[in-house]
Structure formats: structure tokens, C-alpha cells
C-alpha positions as CSV (number, residue, x, y, z in Angstrom):
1,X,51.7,26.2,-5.8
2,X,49.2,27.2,-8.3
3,X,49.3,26.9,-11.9
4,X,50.0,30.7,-13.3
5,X,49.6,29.5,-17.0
6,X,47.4,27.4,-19.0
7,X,48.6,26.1,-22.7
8,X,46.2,24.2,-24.7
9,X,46.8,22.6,-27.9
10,X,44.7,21.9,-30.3
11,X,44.8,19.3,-33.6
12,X,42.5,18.8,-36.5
13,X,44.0,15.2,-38.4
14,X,45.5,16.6,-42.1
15,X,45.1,20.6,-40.8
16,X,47.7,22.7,-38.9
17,X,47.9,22.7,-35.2
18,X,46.8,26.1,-32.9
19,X,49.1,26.3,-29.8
20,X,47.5,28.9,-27.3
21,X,48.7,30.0,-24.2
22,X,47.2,31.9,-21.0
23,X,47.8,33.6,-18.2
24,X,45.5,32.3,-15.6
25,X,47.3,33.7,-12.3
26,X,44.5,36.9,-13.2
27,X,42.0,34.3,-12.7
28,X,43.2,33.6,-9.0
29,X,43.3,36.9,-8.1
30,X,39.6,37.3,-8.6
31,X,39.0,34.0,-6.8
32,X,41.0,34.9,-4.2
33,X,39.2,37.9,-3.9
34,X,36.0,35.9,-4.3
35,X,37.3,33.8,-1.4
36,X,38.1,36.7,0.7
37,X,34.5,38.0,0.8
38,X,33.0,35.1,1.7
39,X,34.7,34.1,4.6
40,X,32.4,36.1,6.8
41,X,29.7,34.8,5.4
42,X,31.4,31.3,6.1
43,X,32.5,31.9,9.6
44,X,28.8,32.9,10.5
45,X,27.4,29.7,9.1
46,X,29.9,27.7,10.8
47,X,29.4,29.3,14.4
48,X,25.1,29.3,14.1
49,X,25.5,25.8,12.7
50,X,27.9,24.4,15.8
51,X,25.5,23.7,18.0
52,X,23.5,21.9,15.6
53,X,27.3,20.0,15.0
54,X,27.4,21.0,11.1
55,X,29.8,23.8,11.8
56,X,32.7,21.6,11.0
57,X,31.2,21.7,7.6
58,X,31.1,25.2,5.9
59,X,34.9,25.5,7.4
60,X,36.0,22.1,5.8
61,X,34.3,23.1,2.4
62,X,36.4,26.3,2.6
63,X,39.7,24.4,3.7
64,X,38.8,22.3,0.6
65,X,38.5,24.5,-1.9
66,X,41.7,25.8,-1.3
67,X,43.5,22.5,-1.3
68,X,41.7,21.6,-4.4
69,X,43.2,25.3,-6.3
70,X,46.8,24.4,-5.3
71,X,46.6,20.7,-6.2
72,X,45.8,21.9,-9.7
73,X,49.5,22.6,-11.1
74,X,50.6,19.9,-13.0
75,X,47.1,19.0,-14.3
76,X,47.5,17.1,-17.9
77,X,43.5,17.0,-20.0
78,X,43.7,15.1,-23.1
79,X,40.6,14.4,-25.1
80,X,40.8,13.1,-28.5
81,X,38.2,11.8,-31.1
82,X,38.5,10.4,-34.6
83,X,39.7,14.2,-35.9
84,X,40.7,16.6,-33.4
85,X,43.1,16.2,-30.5
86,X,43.0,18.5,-27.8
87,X,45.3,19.0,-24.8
88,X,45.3,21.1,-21.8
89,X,48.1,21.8,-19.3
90,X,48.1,24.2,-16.5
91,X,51.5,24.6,-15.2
């Protein structure tokens, strides 16, 4: 599945926290869409590279991508420094 939100929090040492929260599923549309118009532009790369035997490629790449999108629910991004703390979930 892929993640529909993204919440971030953010944390300066002695300051207030800022919670934020966004809707990224409009974000997947438009790669989707992205998506959508290449794949003719994929499948002719893949068929005039096949004879060459790099047509497996361009198709993989594509398969790929997609695999990589719906592995990202769940993601967890945590970076923190001396003063700020700042954490990143899609869900």
C-alpha cells in the first residue's frame, strides 16, 4: 500500500515542538500520471533494445520503481543533532 500521509515532527532543545502533517496521496496521483506517460516511451526502449539483450532493462527499472513507491509505507527518518530533532513518518 502506499503511504497516503506524511507527519513530520520537528524539535528545537528548550523551544516548543511543530507537529505537521500532509497529505501526500496528491503526490501519487501525479506520479502515477507521470508513470502512465512514460510507459510508451519505456516499452519502445525496451523492444529496440532486445535484440541488443538490454530490453530486460528499461522494463525492470519500471517494475522497480513501482515496488520501491509501495515499499514506502511504514518508513521511520530520524535525524537529530546537538539542538533540533526531526522525524518523519509516512504512513
Amino acid at each position: 500500500m502506499i503511504p497516503m500521509l506524511m507527519k513530520m515532527k520537528i524539535v528545537e532543545r528548550g523551544r516548543k515542538k511543530v507537529n505537521l502533517s500532509f497529505p501526500i496521496i496528491l503526490l501519487w496521483i501525479a506520479v502515477l500520471a507521470l508513470l502512465i506517460v512514460l510507459l510508451p516511451f519505456v516499452l519502445i526502449a525496451a523492444l529496440l533494445l532486445w535484440p541488443q539483450g538490454y530490453g530486460k532493462i528499461p522494463l525492470a527499472v519500471y517494475a522497480i520503481l513501482f515496488s520501491l513507491i509501495f515499499s514506502l509505507s511504514g518508513l521511520h527518518i530520524q535525524v537529530e543533532d546537538k539542538k533540533n530533532q526531526i522525524l518523519i513518518i509516512l504512513k
